[in-house]
N, CA, C and O atoms as a printed pandas DataFrame, in Angstrom:
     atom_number atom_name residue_name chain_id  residue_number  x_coord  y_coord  z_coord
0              1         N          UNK        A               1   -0.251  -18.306   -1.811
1              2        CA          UNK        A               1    0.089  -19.703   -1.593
2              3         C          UNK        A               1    1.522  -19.933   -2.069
3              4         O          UNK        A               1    2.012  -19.436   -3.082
4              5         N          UNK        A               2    2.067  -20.666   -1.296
5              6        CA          UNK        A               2    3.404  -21.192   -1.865
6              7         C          UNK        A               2    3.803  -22.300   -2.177
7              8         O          UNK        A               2    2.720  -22.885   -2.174
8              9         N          UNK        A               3    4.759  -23.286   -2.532
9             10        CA          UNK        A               3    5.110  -24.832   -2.354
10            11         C          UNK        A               3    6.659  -25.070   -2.005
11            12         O          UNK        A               3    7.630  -24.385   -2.326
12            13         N          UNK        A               4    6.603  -26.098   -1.347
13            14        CA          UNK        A               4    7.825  -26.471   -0.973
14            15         C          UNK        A               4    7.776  -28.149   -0.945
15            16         O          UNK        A               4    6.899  -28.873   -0.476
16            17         N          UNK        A               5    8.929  -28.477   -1.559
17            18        CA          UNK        A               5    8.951  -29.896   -1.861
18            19         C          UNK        A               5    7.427  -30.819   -2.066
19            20         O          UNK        A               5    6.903  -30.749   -3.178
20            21         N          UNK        A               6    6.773  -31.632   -1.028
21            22        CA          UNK        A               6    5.754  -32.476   -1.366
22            23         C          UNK        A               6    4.623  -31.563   -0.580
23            24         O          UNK        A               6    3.588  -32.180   -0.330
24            25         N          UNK        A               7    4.673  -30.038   -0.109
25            26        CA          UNK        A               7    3.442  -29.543    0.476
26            27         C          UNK        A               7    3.616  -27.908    0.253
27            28         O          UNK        A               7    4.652  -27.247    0.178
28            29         N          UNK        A               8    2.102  -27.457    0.166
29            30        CA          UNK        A               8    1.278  -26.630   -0.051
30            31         C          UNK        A               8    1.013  -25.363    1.634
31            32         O          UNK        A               8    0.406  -25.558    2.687
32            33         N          UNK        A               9    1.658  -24.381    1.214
33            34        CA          UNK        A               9    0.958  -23.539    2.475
34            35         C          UNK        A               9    0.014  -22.651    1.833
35            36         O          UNK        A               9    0.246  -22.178    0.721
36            37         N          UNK        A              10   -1.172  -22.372    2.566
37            38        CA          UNK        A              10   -1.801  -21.429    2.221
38            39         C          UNK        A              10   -1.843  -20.143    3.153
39            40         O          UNK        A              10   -2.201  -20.416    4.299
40            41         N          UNK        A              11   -1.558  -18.799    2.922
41            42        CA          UNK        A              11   -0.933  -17.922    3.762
42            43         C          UNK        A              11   -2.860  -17.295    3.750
43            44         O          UNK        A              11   -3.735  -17.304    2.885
44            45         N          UNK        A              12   -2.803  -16.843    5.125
45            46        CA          UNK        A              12   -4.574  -16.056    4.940
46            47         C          UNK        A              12   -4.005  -15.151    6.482
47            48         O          UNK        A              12   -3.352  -15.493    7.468
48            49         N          UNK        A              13   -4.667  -13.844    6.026
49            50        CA          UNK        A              13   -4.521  -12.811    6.970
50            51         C          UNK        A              13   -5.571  -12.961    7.922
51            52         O          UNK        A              13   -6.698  -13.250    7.520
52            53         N          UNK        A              14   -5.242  -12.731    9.632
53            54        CA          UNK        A              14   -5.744  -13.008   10.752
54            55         C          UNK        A              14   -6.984  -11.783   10.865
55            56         O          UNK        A              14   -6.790  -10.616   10.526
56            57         N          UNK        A              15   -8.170  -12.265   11.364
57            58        CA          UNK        A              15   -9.028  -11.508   10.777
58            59         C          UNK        A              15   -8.804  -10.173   11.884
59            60         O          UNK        A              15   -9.597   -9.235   11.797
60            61         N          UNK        A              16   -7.553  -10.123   13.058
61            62        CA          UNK        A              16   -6.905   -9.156   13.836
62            63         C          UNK        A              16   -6.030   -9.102   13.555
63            64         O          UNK        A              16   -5.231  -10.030   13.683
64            65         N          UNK        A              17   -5.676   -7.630   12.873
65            66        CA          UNK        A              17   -4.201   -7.017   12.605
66            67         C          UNK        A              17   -3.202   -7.243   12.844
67            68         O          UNK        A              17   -2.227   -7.245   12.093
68            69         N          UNK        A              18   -3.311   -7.648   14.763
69            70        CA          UNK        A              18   -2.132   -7.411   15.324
70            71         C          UNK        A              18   -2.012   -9.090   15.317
71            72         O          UNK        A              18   -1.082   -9.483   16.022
72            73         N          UNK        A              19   -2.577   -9.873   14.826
73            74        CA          UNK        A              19   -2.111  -11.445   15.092
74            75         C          UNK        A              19   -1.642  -12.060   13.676
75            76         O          UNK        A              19   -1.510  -13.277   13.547
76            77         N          UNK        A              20   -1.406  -11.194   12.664
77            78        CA          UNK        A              20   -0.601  -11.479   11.404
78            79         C          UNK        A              20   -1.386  -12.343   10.218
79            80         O          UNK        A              20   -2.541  -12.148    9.838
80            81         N          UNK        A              21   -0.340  -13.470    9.676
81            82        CA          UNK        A              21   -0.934  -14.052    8.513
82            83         C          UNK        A              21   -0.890  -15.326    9.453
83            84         O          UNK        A              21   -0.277  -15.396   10.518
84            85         N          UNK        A              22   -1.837  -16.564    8.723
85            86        CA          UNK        A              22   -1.467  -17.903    9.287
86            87         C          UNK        A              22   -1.516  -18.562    8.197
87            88         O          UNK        A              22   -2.091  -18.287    7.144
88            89         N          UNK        A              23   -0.524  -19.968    8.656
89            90        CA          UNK        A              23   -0.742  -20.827    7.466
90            91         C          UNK        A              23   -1.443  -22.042    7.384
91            92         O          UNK        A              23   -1.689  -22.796    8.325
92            93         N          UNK        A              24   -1.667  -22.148    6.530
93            94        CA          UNK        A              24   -2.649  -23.314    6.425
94            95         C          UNK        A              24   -1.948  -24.404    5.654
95            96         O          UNK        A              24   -1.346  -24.017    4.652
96            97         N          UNK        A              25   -1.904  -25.900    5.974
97            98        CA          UNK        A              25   -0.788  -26.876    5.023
98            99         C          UNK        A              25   -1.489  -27.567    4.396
99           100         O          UNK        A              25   -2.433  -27.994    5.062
100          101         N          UNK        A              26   -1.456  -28.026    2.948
101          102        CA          UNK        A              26   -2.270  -28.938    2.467
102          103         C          UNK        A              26   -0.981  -29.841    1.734
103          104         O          UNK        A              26    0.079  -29.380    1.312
104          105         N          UNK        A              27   -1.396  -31.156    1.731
105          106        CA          UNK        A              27   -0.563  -32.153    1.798
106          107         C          UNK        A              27   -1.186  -33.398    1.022
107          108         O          UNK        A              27   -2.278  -33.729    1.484
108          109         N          UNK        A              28   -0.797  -34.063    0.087
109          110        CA          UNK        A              28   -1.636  -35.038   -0.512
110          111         C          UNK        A              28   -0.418  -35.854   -1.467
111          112         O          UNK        A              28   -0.043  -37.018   -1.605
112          113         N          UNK        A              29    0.011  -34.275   -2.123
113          114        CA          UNK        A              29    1.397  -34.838   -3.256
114          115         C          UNK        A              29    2.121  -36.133   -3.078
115          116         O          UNK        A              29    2.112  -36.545   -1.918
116          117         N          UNK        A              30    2.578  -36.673   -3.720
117          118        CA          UNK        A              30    3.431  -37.520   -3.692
118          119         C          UNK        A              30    4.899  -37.364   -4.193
119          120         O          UNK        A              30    5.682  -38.311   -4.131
120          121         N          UNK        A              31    5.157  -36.473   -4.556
121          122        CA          UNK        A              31    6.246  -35.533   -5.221
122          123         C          UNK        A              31    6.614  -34.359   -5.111
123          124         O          UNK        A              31    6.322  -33.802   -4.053
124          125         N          UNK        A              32    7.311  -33.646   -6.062
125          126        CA          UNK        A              32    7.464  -32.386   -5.539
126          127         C          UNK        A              32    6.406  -31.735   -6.088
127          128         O          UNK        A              32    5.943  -32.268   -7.096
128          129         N          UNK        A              33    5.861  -30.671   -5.689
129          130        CA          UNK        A              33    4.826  -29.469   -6.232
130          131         C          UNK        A              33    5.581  -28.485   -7.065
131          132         O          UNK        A              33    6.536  -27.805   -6.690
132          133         N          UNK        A              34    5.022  -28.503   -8.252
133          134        CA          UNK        A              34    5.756  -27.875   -9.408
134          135         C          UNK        A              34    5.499  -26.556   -9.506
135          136         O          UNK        A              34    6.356  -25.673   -9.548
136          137         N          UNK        A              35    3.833  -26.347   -9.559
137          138        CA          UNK        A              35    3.430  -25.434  -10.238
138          139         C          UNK        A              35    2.183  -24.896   -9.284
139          140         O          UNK        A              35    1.629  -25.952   -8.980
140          141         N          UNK        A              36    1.474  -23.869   -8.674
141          142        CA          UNK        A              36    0.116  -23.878   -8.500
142          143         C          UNK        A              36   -0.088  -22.284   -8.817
143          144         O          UNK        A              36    0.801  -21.434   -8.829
144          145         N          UNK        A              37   -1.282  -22.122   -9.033
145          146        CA          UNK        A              37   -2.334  -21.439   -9.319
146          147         C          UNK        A              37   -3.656  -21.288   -9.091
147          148         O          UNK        A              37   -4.389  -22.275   -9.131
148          149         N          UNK        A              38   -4.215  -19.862   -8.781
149          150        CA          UNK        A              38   -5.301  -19.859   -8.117
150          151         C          UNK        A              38   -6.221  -19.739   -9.426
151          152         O          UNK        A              38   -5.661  -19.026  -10.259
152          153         N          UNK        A              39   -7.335  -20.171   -9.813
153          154        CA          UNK        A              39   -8.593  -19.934  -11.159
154          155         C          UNK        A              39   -8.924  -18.429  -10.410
155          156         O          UNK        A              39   -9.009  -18.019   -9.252
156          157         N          UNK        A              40   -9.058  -17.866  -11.782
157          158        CA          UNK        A              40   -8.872  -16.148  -11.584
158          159         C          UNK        A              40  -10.625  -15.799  -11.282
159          160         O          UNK        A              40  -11.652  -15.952  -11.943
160          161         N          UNK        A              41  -10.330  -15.311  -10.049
161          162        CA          UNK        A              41  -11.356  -14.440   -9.546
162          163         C          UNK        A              41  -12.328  -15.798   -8.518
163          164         O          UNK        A              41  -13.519  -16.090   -8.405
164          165         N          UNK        A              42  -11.353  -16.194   -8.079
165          166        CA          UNK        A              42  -11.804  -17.713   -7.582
166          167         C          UNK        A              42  -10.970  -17.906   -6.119
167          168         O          UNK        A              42  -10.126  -17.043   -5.876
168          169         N          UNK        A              43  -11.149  -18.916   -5.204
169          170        CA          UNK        A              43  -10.419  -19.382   -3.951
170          171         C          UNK        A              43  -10.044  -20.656   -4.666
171          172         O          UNK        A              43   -9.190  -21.147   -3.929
172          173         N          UNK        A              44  -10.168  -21.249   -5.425
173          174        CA          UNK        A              44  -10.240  -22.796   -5.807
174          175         C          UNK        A              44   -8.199  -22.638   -6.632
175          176         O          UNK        A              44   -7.756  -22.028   -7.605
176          177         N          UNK        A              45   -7.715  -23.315   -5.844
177          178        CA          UNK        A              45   -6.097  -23.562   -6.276
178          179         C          UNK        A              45   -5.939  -24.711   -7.028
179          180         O          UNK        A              45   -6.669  -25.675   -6.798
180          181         N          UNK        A              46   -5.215  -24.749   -7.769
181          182        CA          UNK        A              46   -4.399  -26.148   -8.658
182          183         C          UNK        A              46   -2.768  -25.815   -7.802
183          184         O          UNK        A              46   -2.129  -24.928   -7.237
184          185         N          UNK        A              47   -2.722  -27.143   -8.184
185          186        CA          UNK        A              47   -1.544  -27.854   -7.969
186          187         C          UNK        A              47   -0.650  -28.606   -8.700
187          188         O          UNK        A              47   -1.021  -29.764   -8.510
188          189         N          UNK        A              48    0.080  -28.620   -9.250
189          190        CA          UNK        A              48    0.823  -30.041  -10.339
190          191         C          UNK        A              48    1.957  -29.955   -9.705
191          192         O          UNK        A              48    2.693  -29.057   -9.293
192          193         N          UNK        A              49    1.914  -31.826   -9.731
193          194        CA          UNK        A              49    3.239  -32.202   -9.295
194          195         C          UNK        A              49    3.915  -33.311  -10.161
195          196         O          UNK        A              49    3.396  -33.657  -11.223
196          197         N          UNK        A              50    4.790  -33.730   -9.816
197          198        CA          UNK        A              50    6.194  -34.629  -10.470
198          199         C          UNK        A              50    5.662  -35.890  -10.361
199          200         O          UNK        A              50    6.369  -36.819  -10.752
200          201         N          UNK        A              51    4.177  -36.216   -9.754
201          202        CA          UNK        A              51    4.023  -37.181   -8.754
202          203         C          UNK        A              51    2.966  -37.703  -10.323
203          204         O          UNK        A              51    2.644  -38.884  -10.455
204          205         N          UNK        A              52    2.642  -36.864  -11.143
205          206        CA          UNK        A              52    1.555  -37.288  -12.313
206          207         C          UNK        A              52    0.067  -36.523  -11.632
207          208         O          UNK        A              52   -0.879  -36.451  -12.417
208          209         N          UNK        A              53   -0.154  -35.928  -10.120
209          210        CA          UNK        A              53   -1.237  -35.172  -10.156
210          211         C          UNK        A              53   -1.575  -33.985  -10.119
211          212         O          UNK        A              53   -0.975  -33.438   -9.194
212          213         N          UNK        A              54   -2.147  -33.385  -10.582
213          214        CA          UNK        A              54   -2.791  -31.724  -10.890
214          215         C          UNK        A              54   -3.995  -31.880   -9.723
215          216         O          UNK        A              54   -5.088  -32.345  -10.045
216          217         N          UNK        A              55   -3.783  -31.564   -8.692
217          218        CA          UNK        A              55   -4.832  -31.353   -7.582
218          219         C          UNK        A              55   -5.778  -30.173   -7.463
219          220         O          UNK        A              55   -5.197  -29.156   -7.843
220          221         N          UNK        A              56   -7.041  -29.934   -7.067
221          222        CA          UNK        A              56   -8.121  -29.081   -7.320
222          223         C          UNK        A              56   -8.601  -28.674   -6.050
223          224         O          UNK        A              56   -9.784  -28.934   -5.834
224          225         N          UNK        A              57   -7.956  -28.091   -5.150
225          226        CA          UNK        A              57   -8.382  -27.654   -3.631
226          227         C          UNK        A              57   -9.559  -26.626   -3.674
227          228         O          UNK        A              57   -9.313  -25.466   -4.005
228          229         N          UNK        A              58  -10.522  -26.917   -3.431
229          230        CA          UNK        A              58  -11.705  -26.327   -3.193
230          231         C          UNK        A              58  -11.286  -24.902   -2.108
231          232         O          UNK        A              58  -10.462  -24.975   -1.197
232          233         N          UNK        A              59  -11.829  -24.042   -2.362
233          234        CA          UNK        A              59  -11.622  -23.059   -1.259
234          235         C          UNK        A              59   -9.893  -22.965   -0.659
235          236         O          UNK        A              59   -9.354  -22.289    0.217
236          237         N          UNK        A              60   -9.538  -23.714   -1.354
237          238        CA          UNK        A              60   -7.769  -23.793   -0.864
238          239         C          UNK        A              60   -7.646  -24.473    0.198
239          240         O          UNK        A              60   -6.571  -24.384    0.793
240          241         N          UNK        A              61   -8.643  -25.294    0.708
241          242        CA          UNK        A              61   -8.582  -25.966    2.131
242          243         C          UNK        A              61   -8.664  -27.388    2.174
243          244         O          UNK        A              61   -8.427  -27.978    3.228
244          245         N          UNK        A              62   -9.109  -28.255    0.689
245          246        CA          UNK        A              62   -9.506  -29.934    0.423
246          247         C          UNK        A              62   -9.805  -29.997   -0.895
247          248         O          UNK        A              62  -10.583  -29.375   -1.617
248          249         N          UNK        A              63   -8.713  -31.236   -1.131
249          250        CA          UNK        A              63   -9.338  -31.816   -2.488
250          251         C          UNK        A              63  -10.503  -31.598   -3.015
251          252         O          UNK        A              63  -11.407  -31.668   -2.183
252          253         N          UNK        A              64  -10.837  -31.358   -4.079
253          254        CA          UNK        A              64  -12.374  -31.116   -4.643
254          255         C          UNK        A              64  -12.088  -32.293   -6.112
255          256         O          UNK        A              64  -13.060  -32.915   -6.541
256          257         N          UNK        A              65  -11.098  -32.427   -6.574
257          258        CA          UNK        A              65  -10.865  -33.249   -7.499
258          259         C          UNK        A              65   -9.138  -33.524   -8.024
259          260         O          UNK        A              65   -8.245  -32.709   -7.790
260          261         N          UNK        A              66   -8.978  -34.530   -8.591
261          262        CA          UNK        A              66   -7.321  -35.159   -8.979
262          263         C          UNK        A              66   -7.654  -35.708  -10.411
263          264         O          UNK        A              66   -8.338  -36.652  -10.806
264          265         N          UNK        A              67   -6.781  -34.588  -11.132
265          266        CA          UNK        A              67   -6.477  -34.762  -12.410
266          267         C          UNK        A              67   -5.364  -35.749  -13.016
267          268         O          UNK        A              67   -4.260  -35.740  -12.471
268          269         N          UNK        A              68   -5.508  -36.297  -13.721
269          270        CA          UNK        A              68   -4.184  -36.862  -14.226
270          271         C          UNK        A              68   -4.138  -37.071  -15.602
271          272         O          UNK        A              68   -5.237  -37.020  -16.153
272          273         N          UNK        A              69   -2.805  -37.375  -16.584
273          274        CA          UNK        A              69   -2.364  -37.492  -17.753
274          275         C          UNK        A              69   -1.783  -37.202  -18.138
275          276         O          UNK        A              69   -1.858  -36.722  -19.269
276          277         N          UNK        A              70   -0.507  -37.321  -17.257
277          278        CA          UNK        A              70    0.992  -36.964  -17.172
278          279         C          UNK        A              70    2.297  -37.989  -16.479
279          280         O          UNK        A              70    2.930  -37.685  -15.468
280          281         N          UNK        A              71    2.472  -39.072  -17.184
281          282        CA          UNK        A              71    2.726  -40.601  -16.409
282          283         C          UNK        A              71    3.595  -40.033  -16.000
283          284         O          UNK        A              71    3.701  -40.227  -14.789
284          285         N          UNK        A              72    4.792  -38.979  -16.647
285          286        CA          UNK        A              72    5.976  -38.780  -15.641
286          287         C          UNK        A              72    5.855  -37.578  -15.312
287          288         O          UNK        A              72    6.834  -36.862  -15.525
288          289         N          UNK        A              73    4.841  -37.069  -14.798
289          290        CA          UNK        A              73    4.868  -35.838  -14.037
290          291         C          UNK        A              73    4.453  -34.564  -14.154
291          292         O          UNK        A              73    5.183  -34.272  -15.101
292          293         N          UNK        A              74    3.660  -33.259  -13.865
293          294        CA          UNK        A              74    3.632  -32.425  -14.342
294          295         C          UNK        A              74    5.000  -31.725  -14.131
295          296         O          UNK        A              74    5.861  -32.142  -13.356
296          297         N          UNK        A              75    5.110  -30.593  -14.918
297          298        CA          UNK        A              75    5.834  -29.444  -14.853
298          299         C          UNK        A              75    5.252  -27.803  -14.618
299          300         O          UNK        A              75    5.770  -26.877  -13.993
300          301         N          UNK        A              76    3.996  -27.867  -15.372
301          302        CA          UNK        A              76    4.064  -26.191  -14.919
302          303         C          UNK        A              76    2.210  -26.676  -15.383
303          304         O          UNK        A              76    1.727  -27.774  -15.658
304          305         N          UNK        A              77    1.469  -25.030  -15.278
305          306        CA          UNK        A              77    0.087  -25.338  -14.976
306          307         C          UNK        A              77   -0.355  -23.873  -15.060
307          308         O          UNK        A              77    0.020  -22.990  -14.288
308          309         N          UNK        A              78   -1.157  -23.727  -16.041
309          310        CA          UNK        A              78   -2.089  -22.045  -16.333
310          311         C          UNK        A              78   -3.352  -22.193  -16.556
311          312         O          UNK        A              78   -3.786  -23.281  -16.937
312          313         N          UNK        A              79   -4.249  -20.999  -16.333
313          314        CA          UNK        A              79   -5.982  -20.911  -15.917
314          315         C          UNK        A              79   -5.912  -19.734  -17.470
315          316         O          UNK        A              79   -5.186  -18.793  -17.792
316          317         N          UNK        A              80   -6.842  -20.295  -17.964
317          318        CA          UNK        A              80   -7.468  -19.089  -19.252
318          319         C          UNK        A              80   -7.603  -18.105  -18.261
319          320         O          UNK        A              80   -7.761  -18.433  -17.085
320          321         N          UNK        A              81   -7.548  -16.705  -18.685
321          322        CA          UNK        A              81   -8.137  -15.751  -17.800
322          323         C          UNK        A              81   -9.862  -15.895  -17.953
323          324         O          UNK        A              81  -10.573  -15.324  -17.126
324          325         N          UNK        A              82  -10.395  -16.600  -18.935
325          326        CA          UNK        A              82  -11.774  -16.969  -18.246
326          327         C          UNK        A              82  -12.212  -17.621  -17.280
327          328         O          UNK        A              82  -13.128  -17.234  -16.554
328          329         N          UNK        A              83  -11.497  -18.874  -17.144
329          330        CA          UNK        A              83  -11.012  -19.748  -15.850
330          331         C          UNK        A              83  -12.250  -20.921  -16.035
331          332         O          UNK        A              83  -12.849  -21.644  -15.238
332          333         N          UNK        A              84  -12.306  -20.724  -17.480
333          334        CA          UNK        A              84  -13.071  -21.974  -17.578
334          335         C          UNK        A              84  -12.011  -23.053  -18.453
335          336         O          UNK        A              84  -12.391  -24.177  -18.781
336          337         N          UNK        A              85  -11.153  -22.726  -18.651
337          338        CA          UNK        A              85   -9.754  -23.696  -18.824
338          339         C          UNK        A              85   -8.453  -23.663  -17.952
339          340         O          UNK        A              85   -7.894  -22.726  -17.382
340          341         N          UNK        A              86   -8.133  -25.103  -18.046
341          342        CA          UNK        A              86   -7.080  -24.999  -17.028
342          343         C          UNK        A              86   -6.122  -25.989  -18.090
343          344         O          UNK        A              86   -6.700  -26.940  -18.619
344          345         N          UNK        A              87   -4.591  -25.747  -18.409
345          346        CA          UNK        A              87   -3.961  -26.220  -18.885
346          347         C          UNK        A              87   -2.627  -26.568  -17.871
347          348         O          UNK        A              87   -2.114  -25.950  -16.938
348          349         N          UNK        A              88   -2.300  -27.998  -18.593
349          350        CA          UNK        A              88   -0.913  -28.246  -17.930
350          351         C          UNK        A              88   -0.018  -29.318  -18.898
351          352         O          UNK        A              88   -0.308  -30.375  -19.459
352          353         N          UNK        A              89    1.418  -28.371  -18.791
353          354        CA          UNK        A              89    2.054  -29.510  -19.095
354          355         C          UNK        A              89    3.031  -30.469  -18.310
355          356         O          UNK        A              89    3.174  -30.491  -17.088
356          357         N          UNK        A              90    3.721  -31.311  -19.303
357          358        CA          UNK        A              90    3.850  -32.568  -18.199
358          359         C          UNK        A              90    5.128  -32.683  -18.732
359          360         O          UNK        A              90    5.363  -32.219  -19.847
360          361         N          UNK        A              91    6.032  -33.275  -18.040
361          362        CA          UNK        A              91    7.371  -33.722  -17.896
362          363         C          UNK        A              91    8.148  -33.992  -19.397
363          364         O          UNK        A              91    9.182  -33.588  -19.930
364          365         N          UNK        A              92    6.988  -34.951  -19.770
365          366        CA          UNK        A              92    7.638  -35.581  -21.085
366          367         C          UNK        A              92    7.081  -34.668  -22.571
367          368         O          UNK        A              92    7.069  -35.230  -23.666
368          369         N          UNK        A              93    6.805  -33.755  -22.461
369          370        CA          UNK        A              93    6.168  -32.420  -23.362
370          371         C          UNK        A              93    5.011  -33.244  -23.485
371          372         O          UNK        A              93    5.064  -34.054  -24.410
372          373         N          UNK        A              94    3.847  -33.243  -22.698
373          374        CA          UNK        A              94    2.819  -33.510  -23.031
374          375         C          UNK        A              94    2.197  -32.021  -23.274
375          376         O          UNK        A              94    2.982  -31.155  -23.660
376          377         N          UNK        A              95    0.582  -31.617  -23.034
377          378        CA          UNK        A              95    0.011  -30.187  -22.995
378          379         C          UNK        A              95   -1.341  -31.102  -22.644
379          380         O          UNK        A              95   -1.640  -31.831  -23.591
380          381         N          UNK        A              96   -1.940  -31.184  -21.858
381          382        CA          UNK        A              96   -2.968  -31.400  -21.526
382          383         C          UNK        A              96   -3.813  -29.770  -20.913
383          384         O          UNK        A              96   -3.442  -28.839  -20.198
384          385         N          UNK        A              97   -5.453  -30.207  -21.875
385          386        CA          UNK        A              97   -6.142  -28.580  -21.443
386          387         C          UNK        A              97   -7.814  -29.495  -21.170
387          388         O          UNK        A              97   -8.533  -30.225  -21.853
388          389         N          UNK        A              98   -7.838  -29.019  -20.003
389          390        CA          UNK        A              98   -9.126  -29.718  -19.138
390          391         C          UNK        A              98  -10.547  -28.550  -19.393
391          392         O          UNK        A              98  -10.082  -27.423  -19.219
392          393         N          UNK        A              99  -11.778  -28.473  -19.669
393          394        CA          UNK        A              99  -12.710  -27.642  -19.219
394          395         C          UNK        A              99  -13.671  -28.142  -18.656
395          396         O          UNK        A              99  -14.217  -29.237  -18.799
396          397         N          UNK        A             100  -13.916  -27.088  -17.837
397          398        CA          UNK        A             100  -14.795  -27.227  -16.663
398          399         C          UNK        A             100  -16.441  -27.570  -17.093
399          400         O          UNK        A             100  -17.225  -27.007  -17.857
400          401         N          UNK        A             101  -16.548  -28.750  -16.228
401          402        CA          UNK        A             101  -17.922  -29.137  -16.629
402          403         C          UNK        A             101  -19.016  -28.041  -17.010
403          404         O          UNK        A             101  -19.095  -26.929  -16.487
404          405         N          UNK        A             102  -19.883  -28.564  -18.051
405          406        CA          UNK        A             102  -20.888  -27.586  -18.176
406          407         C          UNK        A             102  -22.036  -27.834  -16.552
407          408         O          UNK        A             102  -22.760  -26.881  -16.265
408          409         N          UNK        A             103  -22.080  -28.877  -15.805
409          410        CA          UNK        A             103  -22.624  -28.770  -14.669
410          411         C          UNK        A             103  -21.819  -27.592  -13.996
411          412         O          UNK        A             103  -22.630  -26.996  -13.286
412          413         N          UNK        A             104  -20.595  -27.003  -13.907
413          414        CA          UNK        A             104  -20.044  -26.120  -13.426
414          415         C          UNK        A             104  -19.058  -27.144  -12.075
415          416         O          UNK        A             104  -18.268  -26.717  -11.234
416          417         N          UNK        A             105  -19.488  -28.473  -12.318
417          418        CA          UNK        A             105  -18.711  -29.367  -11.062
418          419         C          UNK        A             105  -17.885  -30.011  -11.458
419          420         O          UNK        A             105  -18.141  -30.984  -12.167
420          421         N          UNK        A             106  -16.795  -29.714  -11.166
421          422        CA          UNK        A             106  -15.188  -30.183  -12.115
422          423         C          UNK        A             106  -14.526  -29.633  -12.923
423          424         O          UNK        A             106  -14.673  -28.439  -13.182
424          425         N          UNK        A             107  -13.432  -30.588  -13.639
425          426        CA          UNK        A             107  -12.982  -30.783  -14.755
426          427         C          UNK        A             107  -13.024  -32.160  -15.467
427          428         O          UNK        A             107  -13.155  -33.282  -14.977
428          429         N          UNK        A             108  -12.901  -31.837  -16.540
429          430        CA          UNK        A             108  -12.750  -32.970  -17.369
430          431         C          UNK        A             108  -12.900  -33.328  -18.741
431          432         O          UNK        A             108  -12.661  -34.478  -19.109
């Protein structure tokens, strides 16, 4: 996955050789996209942006949830290698660290 200004490509190989990678755009930000990361051993991407949201793309394809607590913005964004934490910080040196519901549905 990559970012560029206010959107998200997701690159996925064509399930025929000869027809390459395609991309997929996900778009929601309101700002620039700072930071993303995939939760390790997972399809599920984060996102933080300038915009104050840390976005939670399910499968890398739709919102699954929108984090916030960063009035002026995130800056950067890391997964415990357990990937039952997700940390981010934010513009104004905040450190916000989210864990994942014990239902296993979310953060928070």
């Amino acid at each position: 996955a990559a970012s560029s200004v206010e959107v998200i490509a997701v690159w996925r190989k064509a399930k025929d050789d000869n027809d390459g990678w395609n991309a997929q755009i996900l778009e929601l930000h309101d700002g620039v996209v700072q930071d993303l990361a995939f939760q390790p051993n997972s399809l599920l991407l984060a996102s933080a942006a300038d915009d104050g949201w840390l976005c939670l793309w399910q499968k890398a394809k739709q919102v699954g949830q929108i984090l916030e607590g960063a009035e002026g913005g995130f800056s950067c964004l890391a997964w415990h290698p357990n990937a039952h934490l997700l940390a981010a910080g934010g513009k104004d040196g905040e450190l916000i660290i989210w864990l994942e519901s014990s239902r296993g549905k979310g953060f928070g």
